[in-house]
N, C-alpha and C positions, 0 to 999 in steps of 0.2 A: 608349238614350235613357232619360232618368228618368223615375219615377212619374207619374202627373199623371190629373187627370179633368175632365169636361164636363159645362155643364151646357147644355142645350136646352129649346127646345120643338119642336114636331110640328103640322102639320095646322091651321094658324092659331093656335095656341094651347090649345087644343084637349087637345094630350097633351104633359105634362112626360116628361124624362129626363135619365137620369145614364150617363155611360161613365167607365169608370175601365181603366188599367194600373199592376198593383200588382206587379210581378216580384218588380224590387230588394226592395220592400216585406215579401215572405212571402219571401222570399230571407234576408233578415236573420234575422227569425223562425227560420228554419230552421237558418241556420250556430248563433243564440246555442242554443237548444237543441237542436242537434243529430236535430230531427223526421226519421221516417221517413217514405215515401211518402205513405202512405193518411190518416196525422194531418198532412200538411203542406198534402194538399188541403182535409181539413175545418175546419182552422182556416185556412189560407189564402180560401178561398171565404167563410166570415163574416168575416174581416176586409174583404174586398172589399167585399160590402155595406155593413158597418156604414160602411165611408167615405163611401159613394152617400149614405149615410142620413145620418151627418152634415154633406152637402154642403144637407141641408133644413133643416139649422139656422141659428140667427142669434147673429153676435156670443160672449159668451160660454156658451151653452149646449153640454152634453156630453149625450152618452147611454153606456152600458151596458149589450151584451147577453149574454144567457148560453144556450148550448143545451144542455140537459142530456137525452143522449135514453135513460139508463143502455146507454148502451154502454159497451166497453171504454176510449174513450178518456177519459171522464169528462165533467165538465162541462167546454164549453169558454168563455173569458170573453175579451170584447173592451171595448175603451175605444176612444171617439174624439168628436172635436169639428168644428165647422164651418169648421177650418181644415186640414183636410187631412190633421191628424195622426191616429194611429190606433194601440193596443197590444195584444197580446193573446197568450193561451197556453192550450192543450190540459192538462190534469192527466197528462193519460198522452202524451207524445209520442213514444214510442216504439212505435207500433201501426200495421203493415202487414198484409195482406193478400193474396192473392192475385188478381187481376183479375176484377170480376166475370162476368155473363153478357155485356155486349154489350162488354168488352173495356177497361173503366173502373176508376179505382183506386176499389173497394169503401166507399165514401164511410158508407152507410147501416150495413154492419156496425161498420163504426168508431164509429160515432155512436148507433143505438140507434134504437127508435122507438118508444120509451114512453112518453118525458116531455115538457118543455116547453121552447118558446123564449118567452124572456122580454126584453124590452126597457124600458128603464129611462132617460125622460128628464130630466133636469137641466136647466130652464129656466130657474132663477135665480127661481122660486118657491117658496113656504116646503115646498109639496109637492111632490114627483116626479110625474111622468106614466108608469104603471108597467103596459103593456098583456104580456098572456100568453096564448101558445094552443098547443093540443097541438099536437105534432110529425107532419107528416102523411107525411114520406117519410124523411127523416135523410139526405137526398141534398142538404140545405141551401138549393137557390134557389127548392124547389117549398115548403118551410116559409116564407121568407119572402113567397112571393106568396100562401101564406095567411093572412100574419099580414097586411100589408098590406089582404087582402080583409075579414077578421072583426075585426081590433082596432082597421084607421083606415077602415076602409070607403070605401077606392080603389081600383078595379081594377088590379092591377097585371100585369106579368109579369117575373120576374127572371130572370137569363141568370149564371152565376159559373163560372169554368175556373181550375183551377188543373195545370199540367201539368209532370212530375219528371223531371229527370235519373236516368240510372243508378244515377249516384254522390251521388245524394237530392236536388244542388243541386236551386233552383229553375230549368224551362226557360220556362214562361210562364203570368201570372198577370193578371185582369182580369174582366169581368164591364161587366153593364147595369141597370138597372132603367126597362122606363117606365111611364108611369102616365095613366091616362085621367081628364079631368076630369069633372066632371056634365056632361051636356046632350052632349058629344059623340055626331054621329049613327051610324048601324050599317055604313054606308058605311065609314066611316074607321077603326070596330072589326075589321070583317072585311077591309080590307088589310092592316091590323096581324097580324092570324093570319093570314092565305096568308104574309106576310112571314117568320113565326116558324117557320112548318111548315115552311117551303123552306130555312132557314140551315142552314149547318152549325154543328156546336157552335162554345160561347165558347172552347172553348180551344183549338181547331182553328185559329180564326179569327186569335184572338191568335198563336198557333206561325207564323202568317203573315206577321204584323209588323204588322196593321192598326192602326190607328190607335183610343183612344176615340170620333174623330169617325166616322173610318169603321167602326166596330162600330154606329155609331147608324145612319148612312146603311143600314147592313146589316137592321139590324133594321126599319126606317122608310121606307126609299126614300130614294135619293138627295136630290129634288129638293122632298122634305117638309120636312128638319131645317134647323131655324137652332141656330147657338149663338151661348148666350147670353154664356159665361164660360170662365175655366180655373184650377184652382187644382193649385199640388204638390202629391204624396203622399207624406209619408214615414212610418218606424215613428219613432214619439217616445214616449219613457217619461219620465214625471212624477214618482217616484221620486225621495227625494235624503236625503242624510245628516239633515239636519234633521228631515226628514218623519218617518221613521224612529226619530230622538230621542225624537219628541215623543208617538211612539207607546207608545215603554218609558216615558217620563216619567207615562203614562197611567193604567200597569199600579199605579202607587201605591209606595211606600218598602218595603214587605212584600218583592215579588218582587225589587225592584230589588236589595235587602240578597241576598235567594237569591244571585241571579247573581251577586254581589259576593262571598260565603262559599263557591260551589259554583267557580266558574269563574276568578273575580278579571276577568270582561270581559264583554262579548257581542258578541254577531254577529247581524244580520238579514241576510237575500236576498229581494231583488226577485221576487215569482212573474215580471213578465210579462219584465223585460231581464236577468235572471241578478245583477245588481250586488249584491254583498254589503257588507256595513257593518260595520265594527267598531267597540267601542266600548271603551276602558277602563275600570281601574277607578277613574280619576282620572275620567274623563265622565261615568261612573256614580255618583262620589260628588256629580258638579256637579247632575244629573238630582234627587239628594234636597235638594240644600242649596235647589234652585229649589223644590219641591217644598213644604220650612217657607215659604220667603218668601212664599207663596202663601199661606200658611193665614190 
């Protein structure tokens, strides 16, 4: 079944929530760069969110997060918008582990716990909305339920499984976020945690086949959740020859002459979908001719 996520509410309205199944999704991610186990969970698991997150957006707003915890696998950077699409890539994808203590792919040594996750929204305001806080586990869904708690002051609790094949494929990938509004009473908090305490993990659940609706009924009670909506999930990369153009055209007539005397071409690649561009030196000479028209 393909990607897709939900959106809800909870307990009259009370407590919003997201469920996502993002398989295909970090399945992709995984075939084009070829990630090993342990970086396929930690950048699978923040793509997961960051999709939830973009399902809180409207219209044409994007966000941008980055978690950079100095661990081995670097910084890792996601893109996504409120329609479902979403991109993203680890620096180092090549970075497994051996199974931690309780029998988990090693998520937190891969990732580090030094530095910050950072999120960055694009509202289609002249400023960005740019909240940041230390890394509190590098196990990713317990960073997010504290940036949620100290940078948008929601309680949250986030849920993210990413789970590998042998042979690296992706076997199952998804996650939850929900979120309690003001004025909700302690009643309806303290079902929510007997609820959380008693699950089994997100990726247990997902390995199961459950559904994003039935990960919320799991998380929420049955007979608490409505949904509200559903939208696709896919991996979409934004990238394109132009884009790319307009980036050397950027660099100025100096570099552009280099590449032209050093190479006679160039070449870009996409960090986040691998796509590489070529350019001659016929596009390169067009890059300078546009270049004077301009001046």
């Amino acid at each position: 079944m393909s990607d897709y996520l939900v959106r809800a509410v909870a307990f009259n309205g009370s407590v919003r929530a997201f469920a996502a199944r993002t398989t295909d999704t970090i399945g992709e991610v995984q075939r084009r760069h070829m990630m090993w186990p342990t970086a396929s969970a930690a950048l699978g698991r923040t793509m997961t969110a960051a999709v939830m997150m973009g399902a809180m957006l409207k219209g044409e707003d994007k966000l941008t997060i980055k978690v950079e915890g100095k661990g081995p696998i670097g910084p890792i950077i996601v893109d996504t918008n409120s329609k479902g699409e979403v991109r993203g890539y680890a620096t180092n994808p090549h970075i497994h582990f051996d199974l931690n203590e309780v029998g988990k792919l090693d998520v937190r040594r891969a990732v580090g716990t030094e530095g910050t996750l950072t999120v960055v929204k694009d509202l289609g305001l002249r400023d960005f909305f740019t909240g940041q806080v230390p890394i509190v586990s590098g196990e990713i869904a317990e960073d997010f339920t504290y940036y949620f708690a100290t940078s948008e002051q929601v309680p949250s609790s986030v849920g993210l499984g990413v789970l590998v094949n042998p042979d690296n494929t992706i076997l199952a990938a998804g996650g939850f976020i929900v979120q309690v509004m003001p004025g909700t009473d302690d009643e309806t908090i303290t079902e929510i945690e007997k609820h959380l305490s008693e699950m089994e993990p997100v990726s247990k659940l997902i390995q199961k086949g459950l559904s994003p609706e039935e990960l919320l009924e799991e998380v929420l009670g049955k007979d608490n959740v409505r949904v509200l909506d559903s939208m696709p999930v896919k991996f979409q990369c934004t990238c394109s020859k132009e884009r790319f153009g307009n980036a050397i055209q950027g660099l100025g007539e100096q570099e552009i002459r280099e590449m032209i005397d050093e190479d006679g071409m160039a070449e870009a690649q996409c960090h986040f979908c691998l796509e590489t561009y070529h350019y001659s030196k016929e596009e390169l000479e067009g890059f300078i001719d546009e270049l004077h028209k301009n001046d």
